[in-house]
C-alpha positions as CSV (number, residue, x, y, z in Angstrom):
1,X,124.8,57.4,98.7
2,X,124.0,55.7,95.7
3,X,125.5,52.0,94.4
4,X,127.0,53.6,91.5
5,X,129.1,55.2,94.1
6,X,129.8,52.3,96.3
7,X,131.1,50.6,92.7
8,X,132.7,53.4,91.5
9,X,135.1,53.5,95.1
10,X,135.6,49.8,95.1
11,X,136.0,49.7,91.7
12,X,138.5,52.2,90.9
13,X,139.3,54.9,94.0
14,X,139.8,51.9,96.6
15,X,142.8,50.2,95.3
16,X,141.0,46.8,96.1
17,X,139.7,44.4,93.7
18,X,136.9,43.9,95.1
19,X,133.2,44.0,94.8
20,X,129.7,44.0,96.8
21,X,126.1,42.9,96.8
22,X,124.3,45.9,95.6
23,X,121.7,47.2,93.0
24,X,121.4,46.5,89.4
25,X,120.5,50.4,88.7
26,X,123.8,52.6,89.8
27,X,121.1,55.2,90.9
28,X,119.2,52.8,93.3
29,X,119.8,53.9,97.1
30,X,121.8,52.3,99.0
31,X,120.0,52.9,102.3
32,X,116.4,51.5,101.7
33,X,117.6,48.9,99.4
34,X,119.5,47.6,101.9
35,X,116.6,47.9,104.6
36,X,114.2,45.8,102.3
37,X,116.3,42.9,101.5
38,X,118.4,44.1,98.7
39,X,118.6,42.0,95.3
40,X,120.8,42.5,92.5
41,X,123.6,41.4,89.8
42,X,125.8,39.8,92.6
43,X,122.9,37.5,94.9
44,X,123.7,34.6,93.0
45,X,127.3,34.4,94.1
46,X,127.4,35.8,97.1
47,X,123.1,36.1,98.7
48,X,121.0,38.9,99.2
49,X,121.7,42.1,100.8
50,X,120.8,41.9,104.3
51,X,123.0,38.9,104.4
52,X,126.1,41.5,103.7
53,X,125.5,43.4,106.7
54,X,128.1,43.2,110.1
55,X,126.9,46.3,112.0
56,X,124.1,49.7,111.5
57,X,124.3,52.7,113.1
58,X,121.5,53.9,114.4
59,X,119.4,57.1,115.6
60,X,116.4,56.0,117.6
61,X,112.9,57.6,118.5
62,X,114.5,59.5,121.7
63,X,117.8,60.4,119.7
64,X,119.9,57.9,121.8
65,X,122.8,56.2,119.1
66,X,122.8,52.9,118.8
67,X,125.2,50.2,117.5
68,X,122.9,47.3,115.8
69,X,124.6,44.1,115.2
70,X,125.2,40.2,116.1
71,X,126.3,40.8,119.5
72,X,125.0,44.6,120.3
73,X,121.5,45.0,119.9
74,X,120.9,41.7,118.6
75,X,117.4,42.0,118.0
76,X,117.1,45.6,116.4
77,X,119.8,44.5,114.4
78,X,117.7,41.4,113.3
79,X,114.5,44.1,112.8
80,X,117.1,45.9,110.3
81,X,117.9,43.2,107.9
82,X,115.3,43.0,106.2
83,X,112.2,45.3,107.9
84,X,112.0,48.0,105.7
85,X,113.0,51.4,106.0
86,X,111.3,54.0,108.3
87,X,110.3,52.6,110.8
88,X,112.6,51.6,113.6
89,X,114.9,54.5,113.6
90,X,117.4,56.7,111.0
91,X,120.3,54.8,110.2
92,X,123.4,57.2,109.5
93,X,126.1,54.1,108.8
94,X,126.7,50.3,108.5
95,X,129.5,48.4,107.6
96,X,128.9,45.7,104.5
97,X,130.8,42.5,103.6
98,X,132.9,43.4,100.2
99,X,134.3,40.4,97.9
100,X,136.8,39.9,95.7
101,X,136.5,40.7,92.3
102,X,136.9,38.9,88.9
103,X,136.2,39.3,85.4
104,X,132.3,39.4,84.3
105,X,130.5,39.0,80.7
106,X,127.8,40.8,79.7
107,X,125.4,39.1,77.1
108,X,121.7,40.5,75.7
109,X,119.7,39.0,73.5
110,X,115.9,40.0,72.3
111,X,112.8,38.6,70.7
112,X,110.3,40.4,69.6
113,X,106.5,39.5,71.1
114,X,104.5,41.3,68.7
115,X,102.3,38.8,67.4
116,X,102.1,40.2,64.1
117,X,105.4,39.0,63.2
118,X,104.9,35.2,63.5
119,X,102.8,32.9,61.2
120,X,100.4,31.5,64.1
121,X,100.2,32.2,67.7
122,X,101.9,28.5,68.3
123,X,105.3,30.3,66.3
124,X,105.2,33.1,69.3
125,X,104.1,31.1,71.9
126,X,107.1,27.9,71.2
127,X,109.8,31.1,71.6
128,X,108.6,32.6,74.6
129,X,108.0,28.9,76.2
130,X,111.6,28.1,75.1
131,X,112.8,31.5,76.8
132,X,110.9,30.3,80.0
133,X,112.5,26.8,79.9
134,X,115.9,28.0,79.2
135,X,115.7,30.7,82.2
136,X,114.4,27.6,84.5
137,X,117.4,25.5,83.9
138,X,120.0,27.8,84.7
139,X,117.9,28.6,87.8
140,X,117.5,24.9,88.5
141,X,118.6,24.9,92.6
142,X,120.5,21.3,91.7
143,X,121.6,21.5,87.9
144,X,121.8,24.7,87.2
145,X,124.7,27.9,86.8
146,X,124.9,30.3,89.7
147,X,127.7,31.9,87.6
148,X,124.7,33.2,85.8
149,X,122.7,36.6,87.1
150,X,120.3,38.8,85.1
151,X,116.8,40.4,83.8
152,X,114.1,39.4,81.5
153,X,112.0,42.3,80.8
154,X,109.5,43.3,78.6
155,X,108.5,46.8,78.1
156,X,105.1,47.6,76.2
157,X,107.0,50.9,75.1
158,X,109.9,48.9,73.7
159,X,107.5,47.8,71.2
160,X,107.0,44.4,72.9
161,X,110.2,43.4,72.8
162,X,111.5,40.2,75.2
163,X,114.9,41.3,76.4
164,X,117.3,39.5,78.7
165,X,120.0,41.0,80.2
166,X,122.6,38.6,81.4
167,X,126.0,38.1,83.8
168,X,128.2,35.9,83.2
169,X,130.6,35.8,86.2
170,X,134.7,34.8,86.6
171,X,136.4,32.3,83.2
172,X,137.1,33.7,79.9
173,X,134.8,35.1,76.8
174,X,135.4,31.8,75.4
175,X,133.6,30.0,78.7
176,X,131.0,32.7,78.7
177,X,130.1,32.4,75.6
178,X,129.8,28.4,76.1
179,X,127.3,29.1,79.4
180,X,125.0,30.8,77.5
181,X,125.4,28.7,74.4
182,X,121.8,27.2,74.7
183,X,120.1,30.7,74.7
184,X,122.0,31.3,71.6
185,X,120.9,28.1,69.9
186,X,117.4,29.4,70.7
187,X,117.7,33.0,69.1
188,X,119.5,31.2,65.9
189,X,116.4,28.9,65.3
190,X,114.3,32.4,65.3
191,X,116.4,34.7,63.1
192,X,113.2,36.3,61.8
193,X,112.1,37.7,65.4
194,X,115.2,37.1,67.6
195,X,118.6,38.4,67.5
196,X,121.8,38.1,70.2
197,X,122.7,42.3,71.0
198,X,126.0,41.9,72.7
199,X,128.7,40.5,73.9
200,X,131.1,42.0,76.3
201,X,133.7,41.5,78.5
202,X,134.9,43.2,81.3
203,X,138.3,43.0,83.9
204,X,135.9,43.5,86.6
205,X,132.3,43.9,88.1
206,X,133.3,47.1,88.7
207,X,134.5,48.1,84.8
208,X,131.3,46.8,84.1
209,X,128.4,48.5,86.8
210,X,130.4,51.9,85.3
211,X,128.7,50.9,82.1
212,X,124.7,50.9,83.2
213,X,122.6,53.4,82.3
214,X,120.8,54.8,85.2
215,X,116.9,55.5,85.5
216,X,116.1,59.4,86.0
217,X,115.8,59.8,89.3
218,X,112.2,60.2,90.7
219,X,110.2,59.0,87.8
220,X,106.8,58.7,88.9
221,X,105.8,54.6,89.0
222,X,103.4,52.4,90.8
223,X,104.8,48.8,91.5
224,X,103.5,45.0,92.4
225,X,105.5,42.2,92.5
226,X,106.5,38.3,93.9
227,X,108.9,35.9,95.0
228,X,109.1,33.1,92.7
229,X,109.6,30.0,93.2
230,X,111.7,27.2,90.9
231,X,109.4,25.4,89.8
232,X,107.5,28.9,88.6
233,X,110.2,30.5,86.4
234,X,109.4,28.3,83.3
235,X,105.8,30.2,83.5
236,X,106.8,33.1,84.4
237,X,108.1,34.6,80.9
238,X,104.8,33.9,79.6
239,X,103.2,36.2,83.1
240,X,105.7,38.7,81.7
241,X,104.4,38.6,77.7
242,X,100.9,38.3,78.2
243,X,100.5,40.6,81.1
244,X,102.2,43.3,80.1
245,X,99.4,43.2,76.9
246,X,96.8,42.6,79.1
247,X,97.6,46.0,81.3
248,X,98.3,48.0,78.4
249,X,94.7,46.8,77.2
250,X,93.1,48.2,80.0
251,X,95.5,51.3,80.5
252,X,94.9,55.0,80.4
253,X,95.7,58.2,80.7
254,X,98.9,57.3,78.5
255,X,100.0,54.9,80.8
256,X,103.3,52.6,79.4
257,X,103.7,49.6,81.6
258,X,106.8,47.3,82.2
259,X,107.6,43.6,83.9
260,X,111.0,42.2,84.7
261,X,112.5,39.0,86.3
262,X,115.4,39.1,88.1
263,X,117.3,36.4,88.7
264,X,118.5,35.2,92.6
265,X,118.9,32.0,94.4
266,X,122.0,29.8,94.5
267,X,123.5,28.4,97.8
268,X,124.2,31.4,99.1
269,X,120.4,32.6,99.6
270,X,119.8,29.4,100.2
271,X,121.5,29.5,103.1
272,X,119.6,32.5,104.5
273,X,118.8,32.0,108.1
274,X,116.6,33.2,110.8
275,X,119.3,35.8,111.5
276,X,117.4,38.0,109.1
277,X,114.4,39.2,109.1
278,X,112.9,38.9,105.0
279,X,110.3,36.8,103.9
280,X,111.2,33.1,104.7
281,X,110.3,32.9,101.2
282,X,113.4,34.0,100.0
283,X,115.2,31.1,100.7
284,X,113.7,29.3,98.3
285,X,113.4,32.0,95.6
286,X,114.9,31.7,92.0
287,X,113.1,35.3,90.7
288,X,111.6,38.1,91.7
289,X,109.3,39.5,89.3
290,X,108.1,43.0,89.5
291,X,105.8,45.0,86.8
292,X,105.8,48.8,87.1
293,X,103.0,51.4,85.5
294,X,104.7,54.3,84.5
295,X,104.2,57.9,82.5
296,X,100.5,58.2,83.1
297,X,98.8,61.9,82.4
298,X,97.5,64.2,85.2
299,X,95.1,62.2,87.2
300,X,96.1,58.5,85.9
301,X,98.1,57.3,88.7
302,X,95.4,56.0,91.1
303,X,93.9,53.8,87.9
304,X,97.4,53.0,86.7
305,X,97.8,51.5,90.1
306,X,94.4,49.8,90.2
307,X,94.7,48.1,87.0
308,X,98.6,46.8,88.2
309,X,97.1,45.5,91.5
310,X,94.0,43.7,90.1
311,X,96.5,42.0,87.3
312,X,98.9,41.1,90.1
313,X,95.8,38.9,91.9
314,X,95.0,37.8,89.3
315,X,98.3,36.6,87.6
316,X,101.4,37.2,90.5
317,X,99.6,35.7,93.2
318,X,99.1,32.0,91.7
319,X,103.2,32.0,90.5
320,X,104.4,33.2,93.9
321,X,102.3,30.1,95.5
322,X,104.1,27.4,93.1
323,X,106.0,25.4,95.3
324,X,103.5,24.8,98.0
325,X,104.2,28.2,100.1
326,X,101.8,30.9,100.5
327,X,102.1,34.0,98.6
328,X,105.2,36.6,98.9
329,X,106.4,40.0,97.7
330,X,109.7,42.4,97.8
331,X,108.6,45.1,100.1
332,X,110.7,47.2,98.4
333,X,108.9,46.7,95.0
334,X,105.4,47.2,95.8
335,X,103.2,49.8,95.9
336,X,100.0,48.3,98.2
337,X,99.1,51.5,100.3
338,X,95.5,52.4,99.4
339,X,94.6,48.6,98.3
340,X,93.0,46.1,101.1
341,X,96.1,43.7,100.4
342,X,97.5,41.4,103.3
343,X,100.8,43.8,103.1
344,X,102.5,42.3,106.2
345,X,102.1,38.8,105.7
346,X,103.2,39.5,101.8
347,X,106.3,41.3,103.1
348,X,107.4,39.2,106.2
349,X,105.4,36.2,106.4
350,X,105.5,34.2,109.9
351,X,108.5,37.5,110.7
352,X,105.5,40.0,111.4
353,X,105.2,39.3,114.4
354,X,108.8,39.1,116.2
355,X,109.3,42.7,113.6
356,X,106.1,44.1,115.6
357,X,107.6,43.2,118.8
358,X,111.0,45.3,118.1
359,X,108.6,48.1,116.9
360,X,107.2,48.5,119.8
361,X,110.2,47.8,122.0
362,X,112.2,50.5,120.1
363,X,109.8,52.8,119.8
364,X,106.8,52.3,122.1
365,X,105.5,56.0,121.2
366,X,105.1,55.4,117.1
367,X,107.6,58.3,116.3
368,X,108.6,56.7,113.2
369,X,105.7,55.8,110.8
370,X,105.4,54.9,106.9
371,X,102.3,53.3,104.9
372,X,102.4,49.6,105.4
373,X,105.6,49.6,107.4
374,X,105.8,47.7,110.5
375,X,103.6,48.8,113.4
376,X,101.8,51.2,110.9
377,X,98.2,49.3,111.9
378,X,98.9,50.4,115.8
């Protein structure tokens, strides 16, 4: 099952107006999305998506079927929101909280980064900073709009271009338009470089999810990526601009390379508690930035993946530790297999070991294994 059909059904076929916590790409899964945490257009309002989940069902190592949840199973339930997928058994079912629904906005704008277009470097550099410091007030945890949700992404095949894709949620096109008013200012002062795409509104979150495009399914692509905190957003548009170059600089085989930011936090992911078992990290997170290699020849994957890694040290690593916290990534966008990373502590943090604990309580004989999944070092 796929969101695109969990939107479609509550959407349309249900006869509810209603709406979920689900992924940004109808073609994501629903199933291992869930598993790792789950982040998408809806986290803002209503959390991530672990924090949506009453009850699994499960298939374990000796084929017995479980009910996982609050008061059956307690702690395989905990294990399963939020330890990844493959590991502690099959799981055929679970029930999700569903919301209700109102009207959302859809609003892009874009600016192009190639540097050839603007008189100096400070030209560029004064648009993408303003980008940065426009993202970190709407994500400000006190001041800012949780109405707002979205993506900054830049895509070196897109011809360097700085795109934000953003949600406006419940009020009018007139309020909408107001919220994002300050982006708009910005885009006007930069006519030559920057443009506003589209505005849109829509009844519902459902009208509008029927509207994404979805990625082809299976599209080869190597992955790194980290929880950011507040006070790192501002810098993180620039981590998205200059890395991006600095990949494609050092790419081959043909490889293409793209990062994006998506937005989270608000109070309901700040109220995440130990009831799941993510990254503490999350709590606390305002993006999560991810930067994917892509469409590499015959033989270009393993340095595709390399040069992603080695940039994500270099460059992820400080952002995700802004904030005082040690560093943190989305399990379920990263590629560390192969690559002497600390993949459990990036993952789970101080939850590793409680998650091992399960593991071996659920399945002391190691049925279930996955690279870099819990109890995959025993």
């Amino acid at each position: 099952c796929r969101w695109g059909d969990v939107y479609g059904w509550l959407g349309n076929s249900s006869g509810h107006r209603r709406c979920c916590v689900g992924g940004g790409d109808p073609s994501v899964g629903v199933t291992g999305w869930t598993l790792g945490g789950g982040h998408g257009p809806m986290t803002r309002a209503f959390g991530i998506g672990v924090q949506q989940v009453l009850s699994f069902e499960v298939v374990d190592a000796a084929g017995a079927v479980k009910t996982a949840s609050a008061t059956s199973e307690p702690e395989l339930f905990w294990a399963l929101r939020g330890g990844g997928g493959g590991t502690f058994g099959i799981v055929t079912s679970f029930t999700l909280r569903s919301h209700p629904d109102t009207a959302v906005h859809y609003a892009a704008a874009t600016a192009n980064m190639s540097l050839g277009l603007y008189a100096d470097f400070a030209a560029r550099r004064a648009l993408r900073d303003g980008v940065g410091d426009w993202l970190a007030a709407i994500l400000d945890p006190t001041s800012g709009d949780a109405s707002i949700s979205g993506t900054v992404e830049l895509d070196h095949g897109a011809r360097h271009q700085l795109v934000l894709k953003l949600l406006v949620r419940g009020g009018d096109a007139a309020s909408a338009s107001r919220r994002v008013a300050g982006l708009a200012k910005l885009v006007a002062r930069n006519p030559a470089v920057a443009r506003l795409d589209e505005f849109a509104s829509y009844d519902s979150f459902g009208q509008y999810a029927a509207t994404i495009p979805s990625k082809p399914p299976g599209a080869p692509e190597t992955s790194a990526s980290a929880l950011l905190a507040p006070g790192a957003v501002a810098a993180s548009v620039a981590a998205i601009v200059e890395g991006v170059e600095q990949l494609f600089a050092a790419a081959s085989h043909g490889t293409e390379f793209q990062c994006t930011a998506d937005m989270v936090g608000g109070a309901a992911l700040a109220a995440l508690d130990d009831a799941a078992s993510v990254h503490d990290a999350w709590r606390a997170t305002a993006l999560v930035m991810a930067c994917s290699a892509y469409g590499w020849a015959e033989g270009g994957r393993d340095a595709a993946a390399a040069a992603l890694n080695a940039w994500s040290a270099r460059a992820l690593a400080p952002l995700s530790r802004v904030g005082a916290r040690n560093q943190s990534a989305y399990v379920n966008e990263a590629q560390t297999d192969g690559f002497d990373v600390p993949w459990s502590e990036l993952f789970w943090g101080s939850r590793y070991g409680r998650l091992l604990d399960v593991k071996r309580s659920i399945d002391p004989g190691g049925f279930w294994r996955c690279p870099n999944c819990v109890g995959s070092e025993l």
